[in-house]
N, C-alpha and C positions, 0 to 999 in steps of 0.2 A: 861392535859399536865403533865408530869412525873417531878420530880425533874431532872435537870439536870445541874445543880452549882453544883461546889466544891470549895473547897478554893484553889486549881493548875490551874484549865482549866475549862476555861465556856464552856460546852457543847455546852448550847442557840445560843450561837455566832457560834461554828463550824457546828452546826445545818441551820447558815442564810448563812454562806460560801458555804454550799451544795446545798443552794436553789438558791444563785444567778450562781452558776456554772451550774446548773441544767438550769435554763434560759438561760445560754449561748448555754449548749448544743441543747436544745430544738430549739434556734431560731436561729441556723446554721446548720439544717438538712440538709436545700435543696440550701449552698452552702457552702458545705468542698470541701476540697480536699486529696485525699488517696494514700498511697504509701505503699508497702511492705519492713518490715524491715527485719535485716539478717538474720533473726531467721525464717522469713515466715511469722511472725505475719502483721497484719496491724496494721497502724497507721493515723490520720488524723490531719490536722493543727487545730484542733477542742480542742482535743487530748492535743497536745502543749499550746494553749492559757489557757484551765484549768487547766492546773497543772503551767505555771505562775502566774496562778492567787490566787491559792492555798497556792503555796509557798510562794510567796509575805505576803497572810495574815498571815501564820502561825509564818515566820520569823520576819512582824513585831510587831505581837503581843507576841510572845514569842522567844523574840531573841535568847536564850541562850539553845534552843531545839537543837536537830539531825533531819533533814527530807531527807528523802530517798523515790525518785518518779520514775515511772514507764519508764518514757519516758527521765530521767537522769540526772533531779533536784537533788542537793545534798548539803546538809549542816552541814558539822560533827564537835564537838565539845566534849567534854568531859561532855557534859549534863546526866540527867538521865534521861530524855526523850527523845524518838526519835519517830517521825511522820512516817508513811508510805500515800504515796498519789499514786492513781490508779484514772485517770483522767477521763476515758472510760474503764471501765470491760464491755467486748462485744461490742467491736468497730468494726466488720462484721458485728454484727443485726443492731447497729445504724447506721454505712453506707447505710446498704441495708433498712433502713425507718422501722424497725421492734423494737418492743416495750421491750423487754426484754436486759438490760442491765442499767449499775448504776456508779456511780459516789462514788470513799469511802475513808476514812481516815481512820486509823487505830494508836493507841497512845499507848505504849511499855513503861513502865516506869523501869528502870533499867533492860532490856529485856523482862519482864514480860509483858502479856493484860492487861491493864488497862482501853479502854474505846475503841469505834469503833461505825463509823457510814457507813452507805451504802444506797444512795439514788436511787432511779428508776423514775426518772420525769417523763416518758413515761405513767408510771401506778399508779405514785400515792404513791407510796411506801416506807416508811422510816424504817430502822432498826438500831436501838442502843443498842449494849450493855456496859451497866458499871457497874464496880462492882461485884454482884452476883444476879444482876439485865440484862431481855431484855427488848425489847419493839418494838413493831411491830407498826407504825402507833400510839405512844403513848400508846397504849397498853399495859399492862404489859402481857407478855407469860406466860405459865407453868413452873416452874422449872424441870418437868421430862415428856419431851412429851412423848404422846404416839399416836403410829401408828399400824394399822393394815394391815400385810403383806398379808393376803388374802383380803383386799380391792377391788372389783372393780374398783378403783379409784385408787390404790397403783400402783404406778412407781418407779424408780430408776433414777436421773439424770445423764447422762452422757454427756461427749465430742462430740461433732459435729461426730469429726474420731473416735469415739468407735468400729464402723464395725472394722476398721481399724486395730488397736489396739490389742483387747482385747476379749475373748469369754465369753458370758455373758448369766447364765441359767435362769435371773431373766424374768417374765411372758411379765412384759412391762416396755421400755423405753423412757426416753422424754433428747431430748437437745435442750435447750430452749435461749441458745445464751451465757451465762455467768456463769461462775467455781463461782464468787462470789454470785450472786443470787441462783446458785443450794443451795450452802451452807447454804445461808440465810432460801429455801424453807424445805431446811431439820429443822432447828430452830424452823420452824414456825409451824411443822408438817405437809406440805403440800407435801412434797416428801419424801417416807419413808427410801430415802441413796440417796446418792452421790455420783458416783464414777469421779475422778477427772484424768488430765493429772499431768505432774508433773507442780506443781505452786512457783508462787513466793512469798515474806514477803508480798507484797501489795495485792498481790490476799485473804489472810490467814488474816492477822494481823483486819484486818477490824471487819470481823466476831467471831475472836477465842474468845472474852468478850462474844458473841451471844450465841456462841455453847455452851462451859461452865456453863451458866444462865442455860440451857434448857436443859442438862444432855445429850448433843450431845458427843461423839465420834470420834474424828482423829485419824485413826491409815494408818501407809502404807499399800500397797495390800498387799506383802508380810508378816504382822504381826507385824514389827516392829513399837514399839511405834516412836511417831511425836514429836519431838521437835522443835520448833518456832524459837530457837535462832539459830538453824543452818541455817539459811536465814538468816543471819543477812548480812551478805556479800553479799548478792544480789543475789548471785547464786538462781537457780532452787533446787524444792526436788528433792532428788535422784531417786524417782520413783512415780508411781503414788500412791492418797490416796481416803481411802474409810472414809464418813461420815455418821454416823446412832446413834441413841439409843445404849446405853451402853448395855442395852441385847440385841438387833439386828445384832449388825457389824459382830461379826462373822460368824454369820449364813449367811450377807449378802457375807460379803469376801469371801467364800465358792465356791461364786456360779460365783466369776469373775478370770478367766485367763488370763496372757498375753497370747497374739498369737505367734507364736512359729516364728521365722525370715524365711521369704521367700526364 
């Protein structure tokens, strides 16, 4: 088990917050209830009760934070911390009984990553980054993954609508239910990029301490570098983003197009 104290924020403790949320989720599979939001996304009262339950602890363990959650939790103060909470990333797999999607917190100190966790109850799967540290399942990762683009095994993750979307030269791809676990599998070196819809602070904030440890790459499709703090307002990125290896991304970006409007 990894250090995970500091003298700001006990890890340990937002580590047991995931696991009892993770339980919750796990033991209301098979009776939520789902409804489409304005956006198209779904949502389920599963959804709602975790990120209450989230809130709760964060506010009152650390009163004096900002937390800003997916489903409309909000607590703003003049702190130097501010919480991102994503209650369900992949709330269509976990509806439909399917094992990829996660439960994440994300912790911004003065705008900055500071610290993120991203749970997967389904599979087992913990990921934290703090610091200039990851850790996968306690694990400590690489600091400079490395992937092989001629892989057999080499994929690209994308968005469920990719077809849809985007023209894509890369050999194979896989959308495996959540923008936040692609991210994570790219961390992990288990997918060799990311290409992403446009996402929010909560989607991002969780993993950016991840990607950074592991010498991962956010840039937009278009080129333009990512900055984290322009989500601070809640808004969507402005376009979508590609995640890879710092010598990979452009070779990956390369090979992805928007599709041109119908």
């Amino acid at each position: 088990m990894p250090e995970m104290k500091n003298t700001d924020i006990d890890l340990r403790l937002v580590q047991a917050w995931l696991k009892e949320a993770g339980d919750i989720a796990m033991g209301r599979r098979d009776s939520l209830t789902a409804a489409c939001k304005h956006d198209g996304s779904l949502v389920t009262d599963v959804d709602h009760q975790i990120e209450t339950y989230l809130y709760k602890q964060v506010s009152q363990y650390y009163p004096g934070h900002q937390i800003l959650a997916e489903e409309g939790a909000r607590l703003g103060n003049d702190g130097e911390y501010l919480w991102t909470i994503d209650p369900i990333d992949g709330t269509r797999a976990y509806a439909s009984g399917l094992p990829i999607w996660g439960i994440s917190i994300g912790i911004l100190k003065r705008g900055e990553p500071y610290a993120g966790l991203f749970s997967m109850p389904a599979t087992g799967e913990l990921y934290v980054g703090v610091g200039e540290k990851a850790f996968f399942n306690n694990r400590l990762l690489s600091s400079a993954v490395m992937v092989d683009i001629q892989s057999p095994t080499a994929f690209l993750a994308v968005p469920s609508n990719a077809h849809r979307l985007f023209e894509i030269s890369f050999g194979r791809l896989r959308s495996l239910g959540s923008s936040t676990a692609h991210l994570a599998y790219v961390a992990r070196g288990v997918a060799v990029a990311a290409l992403t819809r446009p996402l929010y602070i909560w989607d991002i904030a969780p993993v950016m301490s991840l990607l950074r440890a592991t010498g991962i790459a956010l840039i937009y499709l278009s080129g333009r570098k990512f900055e984290l703090q322009q989500l601070l307002d809640a808004s969507p990125s402005p376009e979508p983003l590609i995640a890879a290896p710092v010598n990979l991304i452009e070779n990956i970006r390369m090979l992805v197009r928007n599709k041109p409007p119908e």
